[in-house]
ZAMILUM-842833 format. One line per 8 residues: number of its first residue (from 1); their letters; for each residue x, y, z of N, C-alpha, C, CB. Coordinates in steps of 0.05 Angstrom, whole numbers, plus 5000, padded with zeros to 4 digits. Glycine has a CB too. Example, Ala and Ser with C-alpha at 12.3 -4.5 7.8 and 13.67 -1.06 7.14 Angstrom:
BEGIN
1) AS) 5264 4886 5156 5246 4910 5156 5264 4934 5156 5226 4911 5181; 5257 4955 5142 5273 4979 5143 5258 5001 5157 5282 4988 5114 $
# end
This chain:
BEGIN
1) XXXXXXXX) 1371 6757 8986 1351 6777 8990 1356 6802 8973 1349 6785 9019; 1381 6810 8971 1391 6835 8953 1389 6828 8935 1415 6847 8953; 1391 6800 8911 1389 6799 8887 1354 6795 8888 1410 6777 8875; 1339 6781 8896 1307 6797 8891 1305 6817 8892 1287 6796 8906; 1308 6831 8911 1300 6864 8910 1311 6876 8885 1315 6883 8936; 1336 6872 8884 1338 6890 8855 1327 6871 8832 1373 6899 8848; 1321 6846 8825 1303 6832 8805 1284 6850 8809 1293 6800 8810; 1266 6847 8830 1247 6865 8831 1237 6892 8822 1247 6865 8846 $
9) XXXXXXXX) 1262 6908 8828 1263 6936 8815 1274 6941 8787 1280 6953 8832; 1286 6925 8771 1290 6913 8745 1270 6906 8729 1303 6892 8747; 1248 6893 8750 1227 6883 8733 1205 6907 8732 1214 6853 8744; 1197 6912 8759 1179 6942 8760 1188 6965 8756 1169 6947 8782; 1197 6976 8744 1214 7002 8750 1190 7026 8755 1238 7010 8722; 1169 7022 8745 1152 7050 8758 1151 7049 8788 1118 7052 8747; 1150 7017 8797 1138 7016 8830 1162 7024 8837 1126 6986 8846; 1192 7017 8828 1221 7024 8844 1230 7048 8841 1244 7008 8837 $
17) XXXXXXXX) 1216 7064 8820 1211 7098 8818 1197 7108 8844 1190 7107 8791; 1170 7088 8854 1155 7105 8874 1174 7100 8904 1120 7094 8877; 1183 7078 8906 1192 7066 8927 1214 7086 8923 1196 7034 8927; 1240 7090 8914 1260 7107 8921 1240 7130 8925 1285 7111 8900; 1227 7143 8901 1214 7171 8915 1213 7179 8945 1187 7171 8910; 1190 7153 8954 1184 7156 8980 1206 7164 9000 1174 7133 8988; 1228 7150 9002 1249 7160 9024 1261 7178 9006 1271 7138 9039; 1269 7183 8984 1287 7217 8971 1262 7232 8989 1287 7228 8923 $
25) XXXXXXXX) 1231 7233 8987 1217 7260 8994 1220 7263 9024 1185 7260 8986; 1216 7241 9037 1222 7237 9069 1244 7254 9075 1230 7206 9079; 1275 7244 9063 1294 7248 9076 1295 7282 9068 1318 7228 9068; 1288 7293 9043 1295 7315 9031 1280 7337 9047 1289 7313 9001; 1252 7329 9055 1225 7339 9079 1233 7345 9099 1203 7320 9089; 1263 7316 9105 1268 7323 9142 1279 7342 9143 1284 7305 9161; 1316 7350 9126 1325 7359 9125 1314 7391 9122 1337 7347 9115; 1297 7391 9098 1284 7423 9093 1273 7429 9133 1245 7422 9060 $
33) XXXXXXXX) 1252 7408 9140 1247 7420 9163 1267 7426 9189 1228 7407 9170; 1294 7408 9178 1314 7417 9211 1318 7439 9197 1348 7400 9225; 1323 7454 9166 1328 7484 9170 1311 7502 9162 1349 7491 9158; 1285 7486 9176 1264 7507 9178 1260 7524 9156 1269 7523 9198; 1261 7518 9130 1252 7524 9113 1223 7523 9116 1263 7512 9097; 1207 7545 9091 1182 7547 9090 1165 7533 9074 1179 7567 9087; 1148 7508 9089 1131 7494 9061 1161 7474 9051 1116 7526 9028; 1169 7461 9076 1185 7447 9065 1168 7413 9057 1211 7448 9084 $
41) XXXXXXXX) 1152 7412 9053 1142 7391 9047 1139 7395 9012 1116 7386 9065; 1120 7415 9013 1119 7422 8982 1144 7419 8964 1112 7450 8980; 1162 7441 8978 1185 7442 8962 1198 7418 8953 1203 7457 8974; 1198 7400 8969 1212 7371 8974 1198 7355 8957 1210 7357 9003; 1172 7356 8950 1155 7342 8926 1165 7355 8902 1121 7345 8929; 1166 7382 8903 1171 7392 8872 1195 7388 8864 1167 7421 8867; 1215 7389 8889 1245 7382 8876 1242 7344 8864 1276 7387 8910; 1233 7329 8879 1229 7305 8870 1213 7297 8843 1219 7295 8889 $
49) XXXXXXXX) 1187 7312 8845 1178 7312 8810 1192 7326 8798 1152 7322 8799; 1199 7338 8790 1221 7353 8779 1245 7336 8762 1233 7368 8804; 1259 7323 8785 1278 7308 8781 1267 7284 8765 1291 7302 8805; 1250 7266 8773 1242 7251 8760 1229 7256 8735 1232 7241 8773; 1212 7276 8731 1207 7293 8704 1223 7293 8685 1204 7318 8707; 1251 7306 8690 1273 7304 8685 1288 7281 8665 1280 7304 8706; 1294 7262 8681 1299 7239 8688 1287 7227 8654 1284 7229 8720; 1261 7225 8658 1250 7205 8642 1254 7228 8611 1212 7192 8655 $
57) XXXXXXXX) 1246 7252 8617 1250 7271 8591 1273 7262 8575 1256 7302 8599; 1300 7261 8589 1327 7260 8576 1326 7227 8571 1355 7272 8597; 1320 7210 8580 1313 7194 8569 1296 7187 8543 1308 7189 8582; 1274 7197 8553 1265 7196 8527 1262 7217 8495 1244 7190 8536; 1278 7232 8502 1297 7259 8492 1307 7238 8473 1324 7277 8516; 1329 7219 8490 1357 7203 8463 1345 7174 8460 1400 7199 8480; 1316 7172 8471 1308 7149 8457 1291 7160 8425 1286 7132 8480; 1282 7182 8431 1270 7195 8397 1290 7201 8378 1254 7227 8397 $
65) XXXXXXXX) 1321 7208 8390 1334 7217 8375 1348 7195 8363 1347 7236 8384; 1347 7174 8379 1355 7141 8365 1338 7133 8343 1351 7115 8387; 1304 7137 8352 1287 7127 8327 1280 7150 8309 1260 7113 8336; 1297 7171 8299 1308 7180 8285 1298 7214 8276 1307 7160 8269; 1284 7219 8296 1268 7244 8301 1296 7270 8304 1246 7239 8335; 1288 7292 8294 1313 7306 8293 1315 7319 8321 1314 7327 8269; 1338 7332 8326 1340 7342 8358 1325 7359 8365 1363 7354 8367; 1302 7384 8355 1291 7398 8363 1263 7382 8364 1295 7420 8351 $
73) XXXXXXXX) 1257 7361 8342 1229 7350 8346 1231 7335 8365 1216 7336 8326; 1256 7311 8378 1262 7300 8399 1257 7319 8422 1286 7290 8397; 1268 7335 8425 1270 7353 8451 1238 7368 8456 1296 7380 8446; 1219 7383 8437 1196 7386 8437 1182 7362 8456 1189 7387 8410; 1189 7332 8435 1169 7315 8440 1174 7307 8465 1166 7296 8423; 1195 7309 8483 1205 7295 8509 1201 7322 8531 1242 7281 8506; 1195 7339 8524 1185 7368 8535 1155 7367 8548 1184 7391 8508; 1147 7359 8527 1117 7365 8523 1096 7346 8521 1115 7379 8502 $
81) XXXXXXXX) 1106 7320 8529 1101 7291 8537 1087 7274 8506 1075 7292 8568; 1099 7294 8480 1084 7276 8460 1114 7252 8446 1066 7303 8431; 1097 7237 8444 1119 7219 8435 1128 7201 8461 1144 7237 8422; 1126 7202 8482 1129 7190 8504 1109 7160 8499 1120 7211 8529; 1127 7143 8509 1111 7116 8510 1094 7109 8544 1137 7090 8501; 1078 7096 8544 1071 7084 8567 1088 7081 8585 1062 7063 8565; 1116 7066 8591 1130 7057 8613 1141 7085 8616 1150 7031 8609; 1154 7103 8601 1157 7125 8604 1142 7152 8623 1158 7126 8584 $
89) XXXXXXXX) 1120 7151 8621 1095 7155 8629 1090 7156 8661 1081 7135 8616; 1090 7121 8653 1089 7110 8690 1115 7108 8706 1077 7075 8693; 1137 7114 8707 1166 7120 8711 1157 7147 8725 1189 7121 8682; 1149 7166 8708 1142 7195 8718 1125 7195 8737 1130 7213 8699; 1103 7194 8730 1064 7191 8743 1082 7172 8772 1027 7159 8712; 1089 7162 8774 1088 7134 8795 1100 7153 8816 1111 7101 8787; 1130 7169 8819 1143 7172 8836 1132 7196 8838 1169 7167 8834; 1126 7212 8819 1106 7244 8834 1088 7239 8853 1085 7262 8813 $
97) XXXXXXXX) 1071 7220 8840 1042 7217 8867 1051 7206 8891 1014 7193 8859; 1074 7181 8894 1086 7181 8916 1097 7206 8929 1102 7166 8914; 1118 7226 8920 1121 7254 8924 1105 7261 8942 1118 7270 8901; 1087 7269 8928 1064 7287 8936 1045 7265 8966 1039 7294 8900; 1042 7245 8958 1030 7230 8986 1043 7240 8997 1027 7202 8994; 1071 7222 9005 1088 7231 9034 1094 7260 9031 1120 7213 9038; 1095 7276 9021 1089 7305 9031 1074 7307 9043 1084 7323 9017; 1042 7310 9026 1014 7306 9043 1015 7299 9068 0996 7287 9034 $
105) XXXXXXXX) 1032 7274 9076 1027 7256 9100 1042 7274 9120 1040 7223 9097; 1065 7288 9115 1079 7294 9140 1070 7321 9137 1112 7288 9144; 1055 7344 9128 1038 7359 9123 1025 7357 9149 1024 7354 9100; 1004 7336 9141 0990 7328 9157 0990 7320 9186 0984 7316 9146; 1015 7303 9186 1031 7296 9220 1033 7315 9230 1060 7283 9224; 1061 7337 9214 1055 7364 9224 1029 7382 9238 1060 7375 9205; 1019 7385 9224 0992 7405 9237 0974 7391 9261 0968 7412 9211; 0967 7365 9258 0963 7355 9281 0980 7358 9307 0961 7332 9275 $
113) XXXXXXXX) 0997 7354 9303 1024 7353 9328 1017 7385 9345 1067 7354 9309; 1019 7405 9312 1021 7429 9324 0990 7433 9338 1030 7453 9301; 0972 7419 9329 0941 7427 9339 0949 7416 9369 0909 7407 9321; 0961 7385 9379 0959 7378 9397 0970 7380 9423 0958 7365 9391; 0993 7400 9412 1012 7415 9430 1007 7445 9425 1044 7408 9423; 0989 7454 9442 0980 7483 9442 1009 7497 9459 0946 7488 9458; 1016 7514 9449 1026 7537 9458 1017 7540 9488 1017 7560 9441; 1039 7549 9501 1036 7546 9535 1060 7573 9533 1049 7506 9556 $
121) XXXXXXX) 1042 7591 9560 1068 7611 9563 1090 7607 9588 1057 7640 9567; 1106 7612 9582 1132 7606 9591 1132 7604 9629 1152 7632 9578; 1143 7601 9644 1139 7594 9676 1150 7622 9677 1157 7564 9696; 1140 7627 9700 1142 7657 9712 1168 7647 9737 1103 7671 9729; 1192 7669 9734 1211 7657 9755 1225 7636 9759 1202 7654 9771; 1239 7638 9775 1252 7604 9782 1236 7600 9816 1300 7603 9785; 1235 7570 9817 1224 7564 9836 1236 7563 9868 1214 7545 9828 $
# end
């Protein structure tokens, strides 16, 4: 079963970009919210695009500088998404929009919860 899964993520790597995303944004979401950080959903998407942004830039940074582009036109072009190929592309695009869903989603869990648990004031006394 472990050697499919990773065949699998070998063979897709944009979908195994979104799939890790999903639990990095989860776990990174929970934690921001046990310390009650502000807009920890957001933040937790942007640190994740970010990283993956990242990720594929420096990649494709020393793949231009291999096909023989000099280091400032490499670094421009991996900056500023020109020169980037397709799989490159979808590596990025794939794990942000996951990001941003499961943000959205527990966003969303959130405020319901809070709609459905109204505020109650405290018991008057002990009984």
């Amino acid at each position: 079963m472990l050697g499919t899964l990773v065949a699998f993520m070998v063979a897709n790597p944009a979908m195994s970009h979104a799939l890790t995303a999903t639990l990095e944004i989860a776990g990174l979401a929970a934690a921001l919210i046990l310390l009650r950080s502000p807009r920890p959903e957001g933040i937790a998407a942007l640190v994740v695009s970010t990283y993956y942004y990242g990720r594929e830039a420096g990649q494709r940074e020393h793949d231009l500088k291999h096909a023989g582009w000099d280091a400032v036109q490499a670094h421009l072009g991996a900056e500023f998404l020109y020169g980037w190929s397709l799989p490159n592309l979808q590596q990025w695009v794939a794990p942000t929009c996951a990001a941003w869903v499961v943000a959205g989603a527990i966003y969303l869990i959130r405020s319901r919860m809070a709609r459905a648990a109204p505020l109650q004031p405290p018991p008057r006394g002990r009984p």
